[in-house]
C-alpha positions as CSV (number, residue, x, y, z in Angstrom):
1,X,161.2,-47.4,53.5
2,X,165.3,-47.4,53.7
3,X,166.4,-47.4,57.7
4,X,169.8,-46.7,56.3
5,X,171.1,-43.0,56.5
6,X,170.9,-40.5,53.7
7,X,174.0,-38.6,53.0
8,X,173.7,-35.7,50.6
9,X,177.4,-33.9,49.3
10,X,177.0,-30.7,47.7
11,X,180.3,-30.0,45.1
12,X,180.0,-33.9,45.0
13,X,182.3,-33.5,41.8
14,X,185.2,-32.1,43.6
15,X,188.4,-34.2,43.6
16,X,188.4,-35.2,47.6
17,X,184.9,-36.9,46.9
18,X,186.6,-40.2,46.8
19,X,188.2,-39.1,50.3
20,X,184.6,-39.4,51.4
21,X,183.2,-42.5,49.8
22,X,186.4,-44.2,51.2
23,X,185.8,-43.5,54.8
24,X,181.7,-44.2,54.5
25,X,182.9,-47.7,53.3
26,X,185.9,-47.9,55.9
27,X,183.1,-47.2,58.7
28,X,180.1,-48.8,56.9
29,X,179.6,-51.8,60.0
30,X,178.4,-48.4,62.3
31,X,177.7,-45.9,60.3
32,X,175.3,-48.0,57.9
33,X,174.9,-45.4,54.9
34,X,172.5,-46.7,52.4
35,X,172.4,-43.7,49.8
36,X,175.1,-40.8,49.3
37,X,173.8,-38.2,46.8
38,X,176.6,-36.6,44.8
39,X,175.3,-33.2,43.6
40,X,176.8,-30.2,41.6
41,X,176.3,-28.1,39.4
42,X,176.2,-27.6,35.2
43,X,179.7,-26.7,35.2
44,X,180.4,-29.6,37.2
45,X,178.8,-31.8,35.5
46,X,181.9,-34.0,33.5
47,X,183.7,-33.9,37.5
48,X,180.4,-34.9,39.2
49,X,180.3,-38.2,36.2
50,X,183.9,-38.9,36.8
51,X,183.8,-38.9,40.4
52,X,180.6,-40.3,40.8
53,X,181.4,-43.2,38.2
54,X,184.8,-43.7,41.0
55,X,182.1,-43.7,43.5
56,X,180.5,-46.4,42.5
57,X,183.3,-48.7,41.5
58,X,184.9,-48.0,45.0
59,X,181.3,-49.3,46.6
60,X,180.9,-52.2,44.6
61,X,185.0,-53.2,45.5
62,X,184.5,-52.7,49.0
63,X,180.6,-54.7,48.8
64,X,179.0,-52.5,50.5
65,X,174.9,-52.0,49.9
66,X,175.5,-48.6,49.1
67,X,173.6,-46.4,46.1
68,X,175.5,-43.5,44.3
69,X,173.6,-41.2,43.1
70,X,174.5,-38.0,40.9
71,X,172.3,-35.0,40.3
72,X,172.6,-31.4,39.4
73,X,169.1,-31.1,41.2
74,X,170.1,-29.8,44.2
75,X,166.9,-29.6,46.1
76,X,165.7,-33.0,45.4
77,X,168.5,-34.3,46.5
78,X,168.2,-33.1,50.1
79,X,164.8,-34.3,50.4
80,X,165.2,-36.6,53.9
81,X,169.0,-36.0,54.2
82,X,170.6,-37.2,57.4
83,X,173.4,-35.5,56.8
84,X,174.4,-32.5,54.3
85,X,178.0,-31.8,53.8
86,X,179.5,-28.9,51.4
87,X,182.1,-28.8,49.9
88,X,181.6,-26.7,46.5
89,X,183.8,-23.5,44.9
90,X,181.6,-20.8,43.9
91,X,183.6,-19.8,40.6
92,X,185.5,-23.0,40.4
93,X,189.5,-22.2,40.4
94,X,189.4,-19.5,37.9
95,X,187.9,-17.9,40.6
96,X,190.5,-18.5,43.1
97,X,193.1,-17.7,40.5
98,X,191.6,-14.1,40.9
99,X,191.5,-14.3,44.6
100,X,195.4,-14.8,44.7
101,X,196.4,-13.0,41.5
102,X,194.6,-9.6,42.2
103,X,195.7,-8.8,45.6
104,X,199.0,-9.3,44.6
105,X,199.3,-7.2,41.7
106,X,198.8,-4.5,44.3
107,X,201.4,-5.9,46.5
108,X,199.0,-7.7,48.8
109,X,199.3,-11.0,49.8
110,X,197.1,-13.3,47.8
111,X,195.9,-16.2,49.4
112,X,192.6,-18.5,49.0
113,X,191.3,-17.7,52.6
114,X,192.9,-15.0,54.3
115,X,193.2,-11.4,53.7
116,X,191.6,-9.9,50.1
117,X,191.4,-13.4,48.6
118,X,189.4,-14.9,51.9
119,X,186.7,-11.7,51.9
120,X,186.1,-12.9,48.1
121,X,185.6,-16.3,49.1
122,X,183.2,-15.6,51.5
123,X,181.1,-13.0,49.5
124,X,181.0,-15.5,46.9
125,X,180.2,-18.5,49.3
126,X,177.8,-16.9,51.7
127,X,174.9,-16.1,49.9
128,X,175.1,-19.6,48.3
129,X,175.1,-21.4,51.8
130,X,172.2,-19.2,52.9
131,X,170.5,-20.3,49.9
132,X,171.3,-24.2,50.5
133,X,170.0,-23.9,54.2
134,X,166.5,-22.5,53.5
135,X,166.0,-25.5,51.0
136,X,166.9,-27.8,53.7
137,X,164.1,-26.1,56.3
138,X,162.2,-26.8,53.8
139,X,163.1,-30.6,52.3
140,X,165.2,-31.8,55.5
141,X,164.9,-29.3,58.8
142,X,166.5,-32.2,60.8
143,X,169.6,-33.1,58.8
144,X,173.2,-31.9,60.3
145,X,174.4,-29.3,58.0
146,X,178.5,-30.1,57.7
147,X,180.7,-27.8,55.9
148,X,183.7,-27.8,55.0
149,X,183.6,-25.4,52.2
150,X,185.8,-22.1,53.2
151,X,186.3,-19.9,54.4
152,X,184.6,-22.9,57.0
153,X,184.5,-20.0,60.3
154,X,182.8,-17.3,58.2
155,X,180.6,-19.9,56.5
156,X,179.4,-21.5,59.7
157,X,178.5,-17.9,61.1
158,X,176.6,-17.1,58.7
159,X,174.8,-19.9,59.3
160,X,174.4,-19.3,62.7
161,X,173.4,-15.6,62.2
162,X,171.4,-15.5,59.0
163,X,169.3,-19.1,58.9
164,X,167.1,-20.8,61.2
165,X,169.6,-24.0,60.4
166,X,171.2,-24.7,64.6
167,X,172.2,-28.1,63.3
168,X,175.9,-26.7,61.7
169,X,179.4,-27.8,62.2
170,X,182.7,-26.3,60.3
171,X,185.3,-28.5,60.3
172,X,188.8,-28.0,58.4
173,X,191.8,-30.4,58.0
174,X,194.3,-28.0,59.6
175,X,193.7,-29.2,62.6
176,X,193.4,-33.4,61.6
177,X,196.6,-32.4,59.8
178,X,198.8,-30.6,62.9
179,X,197.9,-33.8,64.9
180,X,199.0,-36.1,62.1
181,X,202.2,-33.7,61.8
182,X,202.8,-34.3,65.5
183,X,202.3,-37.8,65.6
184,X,204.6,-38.4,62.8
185,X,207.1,-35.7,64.6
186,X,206.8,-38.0,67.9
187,X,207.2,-41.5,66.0
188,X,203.4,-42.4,67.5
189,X,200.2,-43.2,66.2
190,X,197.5,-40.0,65.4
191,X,195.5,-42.0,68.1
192,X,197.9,-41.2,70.7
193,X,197.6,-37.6,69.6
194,X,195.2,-34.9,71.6
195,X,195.4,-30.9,71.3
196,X,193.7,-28.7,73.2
197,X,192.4,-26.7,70.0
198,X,191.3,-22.8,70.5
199,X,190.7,-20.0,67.9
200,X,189.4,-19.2,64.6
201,X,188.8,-21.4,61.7
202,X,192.8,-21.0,59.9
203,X,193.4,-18.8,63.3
204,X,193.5,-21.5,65.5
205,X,196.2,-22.6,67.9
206,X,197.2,-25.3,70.3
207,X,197.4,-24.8,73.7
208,X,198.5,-27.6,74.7
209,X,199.7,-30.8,73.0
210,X,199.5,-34.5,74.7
211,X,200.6,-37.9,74.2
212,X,198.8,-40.5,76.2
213,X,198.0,-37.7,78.3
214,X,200.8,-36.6,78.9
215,X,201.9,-33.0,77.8
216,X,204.5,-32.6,75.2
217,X,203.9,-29.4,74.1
218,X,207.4,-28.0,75.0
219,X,208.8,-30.7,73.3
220,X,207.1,-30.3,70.3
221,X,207.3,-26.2,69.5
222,X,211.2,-26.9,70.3
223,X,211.0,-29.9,67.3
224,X,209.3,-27.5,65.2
225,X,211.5,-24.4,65.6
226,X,213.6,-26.8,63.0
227,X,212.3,-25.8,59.2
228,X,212.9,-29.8,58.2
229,X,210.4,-30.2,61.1
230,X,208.3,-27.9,60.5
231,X,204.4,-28.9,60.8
232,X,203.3,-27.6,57.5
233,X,200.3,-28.4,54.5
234,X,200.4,-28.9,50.6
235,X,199.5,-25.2,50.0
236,X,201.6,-23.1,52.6
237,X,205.5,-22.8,51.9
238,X,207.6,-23.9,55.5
239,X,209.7,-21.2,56.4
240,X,210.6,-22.4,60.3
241,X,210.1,-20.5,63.2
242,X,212.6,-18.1,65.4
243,X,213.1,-20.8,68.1
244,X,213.1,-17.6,71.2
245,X,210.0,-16.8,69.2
246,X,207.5,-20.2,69.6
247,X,209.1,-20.4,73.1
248,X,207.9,-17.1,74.3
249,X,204.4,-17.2,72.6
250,X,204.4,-20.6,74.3
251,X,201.1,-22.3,72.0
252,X,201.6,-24.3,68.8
253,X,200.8,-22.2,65.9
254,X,198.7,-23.7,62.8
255,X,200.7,-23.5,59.0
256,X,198.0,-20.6,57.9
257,X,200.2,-18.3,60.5
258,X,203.1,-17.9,58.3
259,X,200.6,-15.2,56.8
260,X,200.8,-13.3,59.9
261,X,204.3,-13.8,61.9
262,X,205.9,-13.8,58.4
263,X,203.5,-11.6,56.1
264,X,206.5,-9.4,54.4
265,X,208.7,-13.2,53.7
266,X,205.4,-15.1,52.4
267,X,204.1,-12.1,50.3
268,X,208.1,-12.2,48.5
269,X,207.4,-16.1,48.0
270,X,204.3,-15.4,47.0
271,X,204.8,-12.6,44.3
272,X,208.2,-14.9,43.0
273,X,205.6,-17.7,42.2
274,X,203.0,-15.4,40.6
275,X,205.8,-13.8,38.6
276,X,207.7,-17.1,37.7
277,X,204.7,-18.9,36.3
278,X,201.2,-18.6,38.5
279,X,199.7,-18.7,41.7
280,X,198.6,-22.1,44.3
281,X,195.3,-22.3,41.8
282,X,197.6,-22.9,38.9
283,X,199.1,-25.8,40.9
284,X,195.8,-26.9,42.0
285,X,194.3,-26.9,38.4
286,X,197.9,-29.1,37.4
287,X,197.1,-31.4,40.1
288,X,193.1,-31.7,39.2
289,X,193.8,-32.3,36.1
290,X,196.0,-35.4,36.9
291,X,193.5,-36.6,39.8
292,X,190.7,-36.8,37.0
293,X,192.9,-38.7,34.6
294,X,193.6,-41.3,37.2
295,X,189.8,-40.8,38.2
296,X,188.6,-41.7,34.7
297,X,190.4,-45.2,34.7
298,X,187.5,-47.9,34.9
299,X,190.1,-50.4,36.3
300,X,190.5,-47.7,39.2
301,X,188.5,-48.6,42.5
302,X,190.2,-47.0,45.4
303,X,191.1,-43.4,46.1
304,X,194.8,-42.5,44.2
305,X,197.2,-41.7,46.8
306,X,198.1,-38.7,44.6
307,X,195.3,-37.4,46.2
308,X,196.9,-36.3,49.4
309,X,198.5,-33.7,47.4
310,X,195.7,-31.7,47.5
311,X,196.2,-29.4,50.1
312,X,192.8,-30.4,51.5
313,X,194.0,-33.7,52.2
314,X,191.8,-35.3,55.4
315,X,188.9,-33.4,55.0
316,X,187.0,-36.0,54.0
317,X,188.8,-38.6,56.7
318,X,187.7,-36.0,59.7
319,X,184.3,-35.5,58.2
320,X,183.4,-39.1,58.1
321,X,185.4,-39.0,61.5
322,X,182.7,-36.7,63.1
323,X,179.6,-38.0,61.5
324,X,180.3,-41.1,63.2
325,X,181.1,-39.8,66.3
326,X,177.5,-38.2,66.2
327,X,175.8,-41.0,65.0
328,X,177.0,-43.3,67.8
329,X,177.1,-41.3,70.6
330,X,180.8,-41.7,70.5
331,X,181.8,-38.7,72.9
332,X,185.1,-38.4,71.8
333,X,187.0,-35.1,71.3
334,X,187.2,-33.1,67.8
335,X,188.4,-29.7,66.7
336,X,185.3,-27.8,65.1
337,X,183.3,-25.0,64.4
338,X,180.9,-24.1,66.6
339,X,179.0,-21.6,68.7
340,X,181.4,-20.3,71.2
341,X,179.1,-20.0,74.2
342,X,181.4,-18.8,76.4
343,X,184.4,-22.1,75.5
344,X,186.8,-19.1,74.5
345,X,186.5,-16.4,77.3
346,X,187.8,-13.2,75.4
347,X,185.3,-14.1,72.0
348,X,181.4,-13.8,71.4
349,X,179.4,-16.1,73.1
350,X,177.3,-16.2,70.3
351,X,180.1,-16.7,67.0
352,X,182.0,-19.5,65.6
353,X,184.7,-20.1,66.8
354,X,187.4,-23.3,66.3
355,X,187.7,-25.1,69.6
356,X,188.1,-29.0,71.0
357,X,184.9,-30.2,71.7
358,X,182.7,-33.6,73.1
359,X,181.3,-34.9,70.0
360,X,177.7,-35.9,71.0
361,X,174.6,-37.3,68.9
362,X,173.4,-33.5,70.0
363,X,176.0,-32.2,68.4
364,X,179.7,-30.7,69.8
365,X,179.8,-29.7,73.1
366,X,182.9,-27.0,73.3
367,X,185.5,-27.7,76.1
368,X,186.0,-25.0,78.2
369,X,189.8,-22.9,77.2
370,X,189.6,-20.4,79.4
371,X,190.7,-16.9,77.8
372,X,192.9,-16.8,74.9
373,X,197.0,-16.0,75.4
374,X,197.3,-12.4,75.8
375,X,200.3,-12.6,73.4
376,X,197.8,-13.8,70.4
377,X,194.7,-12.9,71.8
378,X,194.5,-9.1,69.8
379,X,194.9,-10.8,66.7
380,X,192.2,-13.5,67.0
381,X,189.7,-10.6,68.1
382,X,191.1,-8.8,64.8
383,X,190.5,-11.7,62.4
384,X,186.6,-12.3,64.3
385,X,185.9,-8.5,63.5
386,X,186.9,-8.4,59.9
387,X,185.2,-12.1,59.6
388,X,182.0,-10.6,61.0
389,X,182.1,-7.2,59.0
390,X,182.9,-9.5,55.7
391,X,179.2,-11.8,56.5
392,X,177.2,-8.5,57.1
393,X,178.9,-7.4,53.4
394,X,178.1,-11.0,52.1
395,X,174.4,-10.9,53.3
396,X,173.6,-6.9,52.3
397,X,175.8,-6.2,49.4
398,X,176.9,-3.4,51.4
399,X,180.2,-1.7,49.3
400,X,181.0,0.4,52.3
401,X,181.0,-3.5,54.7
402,X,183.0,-4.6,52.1
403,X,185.7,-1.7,52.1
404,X,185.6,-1.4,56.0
405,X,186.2,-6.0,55.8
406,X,188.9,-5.4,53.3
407,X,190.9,-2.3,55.6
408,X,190.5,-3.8,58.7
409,X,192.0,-7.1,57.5
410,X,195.9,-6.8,59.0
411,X,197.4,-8.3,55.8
412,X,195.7,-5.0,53.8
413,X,198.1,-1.9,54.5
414,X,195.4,1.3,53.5
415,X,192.1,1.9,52.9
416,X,193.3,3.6,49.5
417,X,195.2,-0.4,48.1
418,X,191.7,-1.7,50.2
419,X,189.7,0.4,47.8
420,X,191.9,-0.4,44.4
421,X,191.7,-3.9,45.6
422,X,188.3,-4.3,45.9
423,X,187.1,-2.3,42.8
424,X,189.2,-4.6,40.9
425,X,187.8,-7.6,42.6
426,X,184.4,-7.1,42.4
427,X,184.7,-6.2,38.8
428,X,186.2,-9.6,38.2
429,X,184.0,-11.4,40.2
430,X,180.7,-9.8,39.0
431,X,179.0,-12.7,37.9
432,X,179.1,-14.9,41.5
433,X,177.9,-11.1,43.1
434,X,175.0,-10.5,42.7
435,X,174.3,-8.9,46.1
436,X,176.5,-6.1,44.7
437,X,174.2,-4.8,41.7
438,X,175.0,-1.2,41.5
439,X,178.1,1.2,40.4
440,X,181.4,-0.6,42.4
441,X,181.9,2.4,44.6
442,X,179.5,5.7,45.4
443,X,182.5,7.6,43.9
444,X,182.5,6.2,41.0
């Protein structure tokens, strides 16, 4: 019998797979992987052989003992999985093409995880993740369930509220990528780097930031108030910040809340990109494109730094990251998704929520934040309802959850665009819904 552990990656042909294998090798001496199953699905198939051929140059490189193995069988993959991460696209980027392009036809933001664009993610994602845990009560009830498919908050409640899976951590690279930002703001090494970490998954915001243990946090929102300093990601246009603004709110904001403090100057940026040539999945699908031509190369044998183009960049680095941390014990700190229980004083004990916590072999422990910023704390509470109105749609097929999800959403002005919006949407997305199997509205 292999002693070694048993990684399964569902969406194992996406383009940040070779993220992944790079930091199993990197950490191979104590994390001692013997098998990583790639698995996707028919349409995935020529990305899963690319990747997975990438895969296993990159192992045999680095001389490491470990097998690649590629399947679109899902559920024999996770027989005796250690570990389960996701990472898969229900709909691939067409699908996200409609996400952004549709909303802002109306004139409604359009964006991959927030607002119109994030409720169809998570309809489409939801049911799938549902269906992935009951296979793994079934074939692997003690593997660690880690997603980092979005939208990762809404995904990992669902979990939570709708499996008998406990074993579930969310993570996302926005936060891996605001300490990188501040480390390379400060001139020091991400080690250095520690922020206390407290909100929602793309809602989340630092309350305090430290060097060495030391605060810097007024030092750093006065650096970013500059836009050539700005902390920002592949995908989200850097606008800068008011500097009386970020020095009255007093926490470090995240890139995704441009969409929020800036919704009428990112929707104009937005609908001059859509109207000048595409949306972000246009880009993406460019930049895919590339990544597999490099990917196909048999010289190749290391992960393309092209690849940190991809606005997912360190996804993979903070997933390896945490395995290993619960694999040995390590106790150090990470920003994830977890069960609140009481970390976040003004959320549910009982929902995800993005917060620093003491990675343990039992899993994260949240650190206790105390209550939220009163300045920021209405519009966290605002983004948990509308995330936790959009699973009960995802789960029931309800078109009444899903207009009440899509109106309650602060970048939707009406319930009348909500409605034109979402009859639109679920039209065009028919095929990945098929919770929703009657008429699109009781109106209609």
């Amino acid at each position: 019998m292999n002693s070694g552990l048993k990684i399964v990656t569902i969406g194992g042909g996406s383009s940040y797979t070779p993220e992944l294998i790079e930091g199993f090798i990197k950490y191979y001496d104590e994390l001692p992987v013997s098998e990583i199953w790639l698995v996707d699905v028919e349409a995935g198939k020529e990305k899963l052989e690319i990747v997975g051929s990438l895969a296993k140059r990159m192992v045999q490189k680095a001389g490491v003992p470990i097998e690649i193995h590629l399947t679109l069988d899902r559920k024999e993959a996770l027989v005796g999985a250690d570990f389960v991460t996701t990472q898969f696209r229900v709909g691939l980027l067409d699908a996200r093409g409609k996400d952004e392009g549709i909303p802002l036809k109306h004139g409604v933001l359009g964006q991959e995880t927030n607002g119109p664009g994030g409720l169809f993610k998570a309809l489409r994602t939801i049911p799938v993740i549902l269906d992935i845990c009951k296979e793994m009560e079934e074939v692997c009830p003690d593997a660690w369930l880690i997603n980092f498919t979005n939208p990762a908050g809404m995904v990992t409640e669902a979990v939570l509220r709708y499996s008998n899976i406990n074993k579930v951590v969310g993570l996302c690279n926005v936060p891996i990528g605001m300490e990188m930002g501040v480390a390379k703001l400060l001139d020091v090494e991400h080690s250095r780097v520690r922020i206390d970490f407290a909100g929602l998954n793309h809602m989340v915001f630092g309350l305090d930031v430290y060097v060495d243990g030391v605060s810097v946090k007024d030092q750093v929102i006065s650096m970013i108030t500059d836009p050539d300093k700005s902390i920002t990601m592949q995908n989200i246009h850097a606008m800068g910040w008011e500097p009386e603004f970020l020095q009255a709110l007093n926490v470090f904001p995240c890139p995704y809340h441009n969409y929020y403090y800036k919704a009428g100057d990112m929707l104009e940026k937005e609908l001059k990109n859509y109207n000048d040539g595409g949306t972000r999945a246009q880009v993406v699908k460019q930049l895919e494109d590339e990544l597999f031509e490099l990917y196909k190369d048999p010289e190749l044998a290391i992960k393309p730094p092209q690849l940190e183009k991809r606005g997912g960049a360190y996804y993979s680095d903070a997933a390896v990251r945490l395995i290993h941390s619960m694999y040995t014990d390590k106790r150090d700190i990470q920003p994830v998704n977890t069960m609140n229980r009481g970390a976040i004083a003004s959320m549910p004990f009982d929902s995800a929520v993005e917060v620093s916590c003491i990675i343990t072999k039992d899993g994260p422990k949240p650190l206790v934040m105390g209550d939220l910023p009163v300045a920021v704390k209405g519009l966290v509470q605002q983004i948990k309802s509308f995330e936790q109105v959009s699973i009960e749609a995802a789960v029931t097929g309800d078109y009444g959850k899903a207009l009440l999800a899509m109106t309650i959403n602060p970048l939707v002005p009406s319930d009348r665009v909500a409605k034109m919006i979402l009859d639109e949407m679920l039209e065009a997305h028919k095929e990945y819904l098929p919770q929703f199997d009657r008429e699109l509205s009781p109106s209609l």
